[in-house]
C-alpha positions as CSV (number, residue, x, y, z in Angstrom):
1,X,18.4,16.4,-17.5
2,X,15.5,18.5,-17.2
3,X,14.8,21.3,-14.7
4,X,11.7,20.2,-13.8
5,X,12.1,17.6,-11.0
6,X,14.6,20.0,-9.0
7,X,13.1,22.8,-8.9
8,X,9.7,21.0,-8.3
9,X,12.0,19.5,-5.1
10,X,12.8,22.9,-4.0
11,X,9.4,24.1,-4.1
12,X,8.2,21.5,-2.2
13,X,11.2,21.9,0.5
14,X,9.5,25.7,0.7
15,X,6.1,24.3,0.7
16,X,7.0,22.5,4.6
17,X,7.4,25.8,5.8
18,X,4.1,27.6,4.8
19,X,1.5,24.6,4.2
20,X,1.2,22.5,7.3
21,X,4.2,20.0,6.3
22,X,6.2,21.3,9.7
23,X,6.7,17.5,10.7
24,X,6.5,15.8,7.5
25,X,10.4,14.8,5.3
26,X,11.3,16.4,2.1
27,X,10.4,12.8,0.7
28,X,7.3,13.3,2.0
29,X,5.9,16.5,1.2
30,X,7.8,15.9,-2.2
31,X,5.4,13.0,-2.8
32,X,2.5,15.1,-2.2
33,X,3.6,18.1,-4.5
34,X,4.5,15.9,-7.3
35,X,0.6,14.3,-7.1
36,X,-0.5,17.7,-7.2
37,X,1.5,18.7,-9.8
38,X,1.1,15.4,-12.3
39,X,4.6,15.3,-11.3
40,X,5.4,11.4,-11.9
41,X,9.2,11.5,-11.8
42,X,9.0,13.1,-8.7
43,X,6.3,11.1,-7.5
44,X,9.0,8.2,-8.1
45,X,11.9,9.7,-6.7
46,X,9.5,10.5,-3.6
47,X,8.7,6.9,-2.8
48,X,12.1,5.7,-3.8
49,X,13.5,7.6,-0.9
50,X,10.6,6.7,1.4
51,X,8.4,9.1,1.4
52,X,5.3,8.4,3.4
53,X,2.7,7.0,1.4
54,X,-0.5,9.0,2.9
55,X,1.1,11.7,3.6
56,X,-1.5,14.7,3.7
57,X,-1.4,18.3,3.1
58,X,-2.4,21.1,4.8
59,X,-6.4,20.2,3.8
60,X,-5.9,16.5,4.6
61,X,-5.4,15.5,0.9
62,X,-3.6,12.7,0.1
63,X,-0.8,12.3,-3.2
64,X,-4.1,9.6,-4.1
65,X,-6.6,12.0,-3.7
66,X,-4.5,14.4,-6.1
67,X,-3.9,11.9,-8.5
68,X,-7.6,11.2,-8.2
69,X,-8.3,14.6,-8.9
70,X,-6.2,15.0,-12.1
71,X,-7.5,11.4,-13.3
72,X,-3.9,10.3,-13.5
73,X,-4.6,6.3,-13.3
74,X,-0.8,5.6,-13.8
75,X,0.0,7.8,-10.5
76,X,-2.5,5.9,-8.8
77,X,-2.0,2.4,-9.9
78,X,1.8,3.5,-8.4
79,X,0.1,4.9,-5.5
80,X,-1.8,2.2,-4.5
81,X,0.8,-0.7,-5.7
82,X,3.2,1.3,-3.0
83,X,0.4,1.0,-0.2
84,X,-1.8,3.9,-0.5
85,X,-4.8,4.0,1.4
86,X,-7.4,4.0,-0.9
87,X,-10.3,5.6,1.4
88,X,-8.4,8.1,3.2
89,X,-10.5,10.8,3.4
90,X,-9.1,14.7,3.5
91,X,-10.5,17.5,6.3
92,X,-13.7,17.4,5.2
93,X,-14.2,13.6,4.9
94,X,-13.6,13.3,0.8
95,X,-12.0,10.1,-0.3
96,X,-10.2,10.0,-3.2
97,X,-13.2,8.5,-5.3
98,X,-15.4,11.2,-4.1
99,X,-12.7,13.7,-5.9
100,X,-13.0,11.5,-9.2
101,X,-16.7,12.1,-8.9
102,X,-16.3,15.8,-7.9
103,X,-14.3,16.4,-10.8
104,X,-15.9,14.2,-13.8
105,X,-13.6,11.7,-13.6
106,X,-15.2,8.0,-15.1
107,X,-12.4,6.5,-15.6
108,X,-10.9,7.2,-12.3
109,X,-14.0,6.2,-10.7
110,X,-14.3,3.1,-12.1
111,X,-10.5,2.6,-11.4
112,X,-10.9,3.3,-7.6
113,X,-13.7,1.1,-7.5
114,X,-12.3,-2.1,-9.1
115,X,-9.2,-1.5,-6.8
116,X,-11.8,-1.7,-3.5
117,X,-13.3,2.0,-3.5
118,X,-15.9,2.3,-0.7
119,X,-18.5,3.7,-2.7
120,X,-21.3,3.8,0.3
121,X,-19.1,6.1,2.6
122,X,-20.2,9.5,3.6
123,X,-18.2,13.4,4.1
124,X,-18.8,15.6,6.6
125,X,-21.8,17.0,5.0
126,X,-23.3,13.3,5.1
127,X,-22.5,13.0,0.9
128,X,-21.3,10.0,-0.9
129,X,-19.3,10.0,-4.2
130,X,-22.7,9.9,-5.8
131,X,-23.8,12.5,-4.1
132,X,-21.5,15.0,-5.3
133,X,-21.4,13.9,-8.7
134,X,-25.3,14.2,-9.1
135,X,-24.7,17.5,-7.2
136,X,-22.0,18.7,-9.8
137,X,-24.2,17.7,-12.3
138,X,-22.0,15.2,-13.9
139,X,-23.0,12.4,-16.5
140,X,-26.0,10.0,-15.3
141,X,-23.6,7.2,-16.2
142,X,-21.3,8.0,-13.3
143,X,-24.2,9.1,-10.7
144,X,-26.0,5.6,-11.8
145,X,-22.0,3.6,-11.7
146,X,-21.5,4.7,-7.9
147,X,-25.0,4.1,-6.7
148,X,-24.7,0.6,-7.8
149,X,-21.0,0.3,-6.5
150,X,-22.4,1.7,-2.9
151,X,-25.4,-1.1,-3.0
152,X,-24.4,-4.0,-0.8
């Protein structure tokens, strides 16, 4: 058995104590760290022992928004097939698709959006997905992919 899932545990038993995690379960916090991390087993183990699905962390983020982030469309099909909220938007109003966009992530884009992805909402700074991906300079493709996905 490898190392890696307990000591990822551990690490996120310490994280509750410094990150904003005060209220939230080992289970839950666990499930965030392991999205984070690309941590699938303990993503697993997390929801198998009920973690909280949209649990956030200490900037709002979700284990979707992470796996989002990484373009880990495995993580999130297991997210989302466990409940995940798909538009739950962090501290500063960024939904998971708007971190696929952020981060050059197509595939995870177009993932997000075929599983219901509101592409027309908005951050705090009034931006949509689109937004920051023209912003970031990302590929026309994608900028042109969520414009059309946020026209009713």
């Amino acid at each position: 058995m490898s190392l890696r899932l307990p000591v990822a545990a551990a690490f996120a038993a310490a994280l509750m104590l410094f990150s904003g995690f005060a209220e939230a379960g080992r289970a839950d916090v666990s499930l965030v760290t392991g999205a984070r991390g690309k941590l699938m087993r303990l993503v697993e183990s997390s929801l198998a022992q009920g973690a909280a699905i949209d649990t956030r962390d200490g900037n709002g983020r979700t284990a979707l928004s992470w796996a989002a982030f990484h373009g880990d469309i495995p993580m999130m099909r297991l997210l989302l097939s466990h409940g995940a909220g798909i538009d739950v938007a962090d501290k500063g109003g960024r939904t998971p698709l708007m971190w696929a966009a952020i981060v050059n992530r197509p595939a995870s884009a177009s993932f997000l959006l075929n599983s219901g992805a509101d592409a027309a909402m908005a951050d705090d700074k009034g931006m949509t997905a689109a937004d920051h991906a023209e912003a970031e300079g990302h590929d026309a493709a994608l900028v042109q992919m969520l414009r059309d996905a946020a026209t009713p």
